[in-house]
N, C-alpha and C positions, 0 to 999 in steps of 0.2 A: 237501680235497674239499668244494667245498661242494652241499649239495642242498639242493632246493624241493620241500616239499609243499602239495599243492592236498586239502583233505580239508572238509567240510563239520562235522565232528564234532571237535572238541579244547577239551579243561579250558579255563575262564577263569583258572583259578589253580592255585598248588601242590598245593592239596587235591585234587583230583581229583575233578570233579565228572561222573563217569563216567552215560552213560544206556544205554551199548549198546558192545560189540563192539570196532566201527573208531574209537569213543574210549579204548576201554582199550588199545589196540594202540597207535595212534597217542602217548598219554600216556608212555606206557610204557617201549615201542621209542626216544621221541624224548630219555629222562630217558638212555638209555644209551648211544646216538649222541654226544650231547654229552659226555657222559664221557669217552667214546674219541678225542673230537677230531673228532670232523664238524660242520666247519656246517652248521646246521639252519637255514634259514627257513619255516615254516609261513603257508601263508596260509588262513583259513578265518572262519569268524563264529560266535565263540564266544559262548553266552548264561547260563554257570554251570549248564546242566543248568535251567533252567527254563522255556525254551524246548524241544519238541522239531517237527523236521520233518519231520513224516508227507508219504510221497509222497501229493498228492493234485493236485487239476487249482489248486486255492486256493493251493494253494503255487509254482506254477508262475511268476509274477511276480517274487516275492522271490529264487527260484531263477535269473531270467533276469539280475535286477541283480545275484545275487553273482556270475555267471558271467562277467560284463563288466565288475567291479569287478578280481577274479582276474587274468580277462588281462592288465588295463590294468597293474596290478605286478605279475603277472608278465615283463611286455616290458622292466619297469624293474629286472629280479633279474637279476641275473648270477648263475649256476649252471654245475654240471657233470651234473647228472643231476635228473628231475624226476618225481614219483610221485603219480597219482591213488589217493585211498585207496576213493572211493565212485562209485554210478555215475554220479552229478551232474559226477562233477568228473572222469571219465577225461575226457570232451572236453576240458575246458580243457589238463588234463596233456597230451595228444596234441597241441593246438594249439601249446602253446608248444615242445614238446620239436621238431616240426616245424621249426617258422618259427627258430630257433635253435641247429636242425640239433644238438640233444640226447639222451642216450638218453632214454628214456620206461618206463618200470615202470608197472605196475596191482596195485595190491597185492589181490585178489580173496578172500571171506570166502566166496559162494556164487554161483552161474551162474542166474538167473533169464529168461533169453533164449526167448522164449517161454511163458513161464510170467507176465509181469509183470499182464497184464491180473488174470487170476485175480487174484492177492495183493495189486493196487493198486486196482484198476478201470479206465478209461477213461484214466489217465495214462499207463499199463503200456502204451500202444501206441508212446510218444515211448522209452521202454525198449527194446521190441522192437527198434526203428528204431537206435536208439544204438548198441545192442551188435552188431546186424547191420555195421552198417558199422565197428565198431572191432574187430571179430576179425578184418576181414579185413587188416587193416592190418601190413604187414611189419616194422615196427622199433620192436617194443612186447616186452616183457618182462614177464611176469605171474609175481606171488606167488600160489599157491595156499597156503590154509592148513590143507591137508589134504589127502589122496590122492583122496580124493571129490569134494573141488572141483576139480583135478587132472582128472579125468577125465572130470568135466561139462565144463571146458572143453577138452578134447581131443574131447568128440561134437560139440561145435561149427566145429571143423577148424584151432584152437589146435595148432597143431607143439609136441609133445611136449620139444621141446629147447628151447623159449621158455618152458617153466614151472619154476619150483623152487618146492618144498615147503617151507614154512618155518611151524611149529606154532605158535599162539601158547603166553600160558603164564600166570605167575603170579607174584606177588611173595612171594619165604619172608619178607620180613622183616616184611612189613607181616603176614602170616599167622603169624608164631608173635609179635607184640605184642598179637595180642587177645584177651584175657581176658573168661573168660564173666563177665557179673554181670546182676542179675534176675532176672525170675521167666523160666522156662524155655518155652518154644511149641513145640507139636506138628509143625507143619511153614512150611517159607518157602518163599518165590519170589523171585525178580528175575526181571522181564521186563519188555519194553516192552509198553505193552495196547494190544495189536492183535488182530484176528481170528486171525491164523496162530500165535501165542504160544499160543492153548487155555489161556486161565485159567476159561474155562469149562467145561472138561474137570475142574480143580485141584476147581472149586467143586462141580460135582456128586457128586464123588467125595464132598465134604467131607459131600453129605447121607448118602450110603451110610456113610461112616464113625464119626456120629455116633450112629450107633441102639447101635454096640460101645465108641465111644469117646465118653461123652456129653460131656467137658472138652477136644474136639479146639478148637484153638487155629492159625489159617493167619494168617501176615503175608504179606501181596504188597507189596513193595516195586517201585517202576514208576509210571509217566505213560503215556496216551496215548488213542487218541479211544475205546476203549472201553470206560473206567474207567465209567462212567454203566450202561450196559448190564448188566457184570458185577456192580454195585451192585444192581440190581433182581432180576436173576437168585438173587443169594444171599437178597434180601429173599422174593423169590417162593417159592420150596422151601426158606423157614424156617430158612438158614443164616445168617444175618447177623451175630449176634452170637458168630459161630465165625471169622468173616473179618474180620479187620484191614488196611484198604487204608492202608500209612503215604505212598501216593503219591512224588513226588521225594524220596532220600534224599544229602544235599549233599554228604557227606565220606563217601570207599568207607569208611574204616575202620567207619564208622557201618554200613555196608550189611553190612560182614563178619561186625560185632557183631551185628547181628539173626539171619543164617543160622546163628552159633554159638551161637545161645541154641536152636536148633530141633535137632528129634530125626532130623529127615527132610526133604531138599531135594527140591523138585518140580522137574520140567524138562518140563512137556507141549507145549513147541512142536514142530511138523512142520517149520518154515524154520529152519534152523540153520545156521551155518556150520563153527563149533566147539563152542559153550558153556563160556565164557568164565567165567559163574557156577558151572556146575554144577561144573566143574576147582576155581576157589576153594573151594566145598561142600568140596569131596573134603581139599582139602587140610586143610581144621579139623577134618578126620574125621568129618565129617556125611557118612552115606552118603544118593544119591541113588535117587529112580524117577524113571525118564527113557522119550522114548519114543523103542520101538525103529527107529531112525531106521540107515539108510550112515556118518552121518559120527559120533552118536554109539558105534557100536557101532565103530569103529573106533577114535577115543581113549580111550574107553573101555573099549578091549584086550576087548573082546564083554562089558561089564558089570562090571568090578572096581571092588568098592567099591561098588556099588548091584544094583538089579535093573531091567530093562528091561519096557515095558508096550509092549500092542498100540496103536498111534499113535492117536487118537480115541476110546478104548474107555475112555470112564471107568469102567466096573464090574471091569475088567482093570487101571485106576488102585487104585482101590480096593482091590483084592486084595494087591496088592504092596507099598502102606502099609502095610495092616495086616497082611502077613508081616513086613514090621520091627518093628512095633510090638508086636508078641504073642511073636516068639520073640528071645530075650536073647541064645541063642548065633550065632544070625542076625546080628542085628545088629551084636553085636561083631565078628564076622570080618569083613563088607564095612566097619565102620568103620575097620580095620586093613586092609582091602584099599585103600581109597581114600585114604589118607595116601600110601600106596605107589605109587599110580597117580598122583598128582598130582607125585610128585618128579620124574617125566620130562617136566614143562615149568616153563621156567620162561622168564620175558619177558627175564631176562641173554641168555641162549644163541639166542632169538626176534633179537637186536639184531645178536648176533654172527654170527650166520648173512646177516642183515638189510645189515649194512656190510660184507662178502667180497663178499655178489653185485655191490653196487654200485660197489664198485672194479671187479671184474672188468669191470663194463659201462663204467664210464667212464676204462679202462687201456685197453680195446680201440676205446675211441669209438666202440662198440656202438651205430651208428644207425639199422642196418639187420639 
């Protein structure tokens, strides 16, 4: 069985130079496809994680050459099945699975269809337009990675029998070889720094927290265009020397290593798909505050292993650090709840679940 993926986002190397999401999935998922025997061709433009590309209208050029770069080897791959991981590259996916008379899968993290403008700006209407005409399209197969995305793309008129659930997850090995060592930090982050991520939520908390906690200690690990902003912000309300921006971090084991040195994982984004981080938190048994979001409160079985906050309300952030931070018997029990929450995913059983669907689509020549 051989397959094609079209993904914008995938490692330039072994290490895993992970910035987001549909690169840890894609990394992950593709280290265990090949294990099992599928041909994998990926095509995508990898930058080692130091490059990242923010939707914006400036990015739209470079986006137009990789898309016609894409095609042009894709027309030249022979394939049995062909999967878009992002929504740059469902078209491409759709184009070639078409003209090749191939099945076509989307592998889908969260439904922004209507919503793009909001979270992008002005780019977000070539979104709109995109996914308007590709849901209506009859011989596409979508990965939902969560019942929440599942059923955003069912309000959009996605046929419930063209979607499987397929969760991401986690690596145990690479999570039980990391060993604390250092001086210990109060709380971390991974996110991309974007407006929607709310590391500005993290920050202001971080001033409330400091009047009870005066040695509070935050690392954000993360890129992206609004590292500058949140830099001032923390200068602005006198947090700065509490926030540690270590920016791109190259080797996840290195990113794993900073959240295991923390007492407390933050998760203030509202756009989520999964949280992909917050699951690894969990697993090193750093309990997390997250906010209470559909799709967290669902993998997160309503909050095991952390405590959930009011989405935008950093004084409601604030509150729920410092409930871990102040009570010992607290925090022991969600740090033993979240070891435990995390053993129900893992990116093995992501993979396995991952290559059944795709037989099935390319046993039945699933074109339609």
């Amino acid at each position: 069985m051989k397959i094609l993926w079209i993904t914008e986002f995938f490692p330039a190397t072994s290490a895993g130079e992970i910035t987001g999401g549909v690169e840890a999935r894609c990394f992950y998922v593709s280290r265990y496809l090949k294990k099992r025997g599928v041909e994998l061709e990926v095509i995508t433009r990898p930058t080692g994680g130091e490059t990242w590309y923010h939707a914006s209208l400036s990015s739209i050029p470079n986006r137009i050459l990789f898309t016609l770069k894409a095609i042009i080897k894709g027309l030249g791959t022979d394939f049995d099945l062909v999967e878009g991981s992002n929504s740059a590259t469902y078209p491409v996916a759709a184009l070639l699975g078409l003209l090749k008379r191939k099945p076509i899968v989307f592998w889908y993290p969260d439904v922004f269809q209507g919503s793009w403008v909001a979270k992008v700006g002005l780019v977000g209407i070539l979104g709109n337009i995109s996914d308007w005409i590709l849901f209506k399209m009859p011989n596409v197969h979508y990965i939902a990675i969560s019942q929440t995305t599942k059923r955003k793309l069912m309000s959009k008129g996605v046929s419930e029998l063209k979607i499987t659930v397929i969760y991401c997850g986690i690596e145990p090995k690479e999570i039980s070889a990391i060993k604390t060592n250092g001086q210990k930090t109060t709380l971390s982050a991974v996110s991309r720094l974007v407006a929607y991520k709310h590391l500005d939520e993290l920050i202001k908390a971080g001033q409330i927290l400091v009047q009870k906690h005066p040695d509070l200690s935050v690392s954000i690990i993360g890129q992206g265009p609004e590292e500058q902003k949140l830099k001032n912000l923390a200068k602005r309300i006198g947090v700065a020397k509490n926030i540690n921006f270590l920016g791109f971090v190259k080797d996840h084991k290195d990113v794993l290593g900073v959240v295991n040195k923390s007492q407390v994982f933050v998760h203030p984004s509202t756009v989520e798909g999964f949280g992909i981080a917050l699951m690894e938190a969990a697993a090193l048994g750093v309990p997390y505050v997250a906010a209470r979001l559909p799709i967290v409160t669902e993998v997160t079985r309503t909050g095991q292993g952390g405590l959930l906050f009011a989405a935008g309300n950093h004084h409601d952030l604030a509150s729920k650090i410092d409930q871990l931070l102040t009570s010992r018997k607290l925090y022991l029990t969600k740090a033993k709840q979240a070891a435990a929450l995390a053993a129900h995913y893992s990116w093995h059983e992501a993979a396995k679940q991952t290559e059944r669907l795709y037989r099935k689509r390319v046993q039945n020549k699933a074109i339609a």
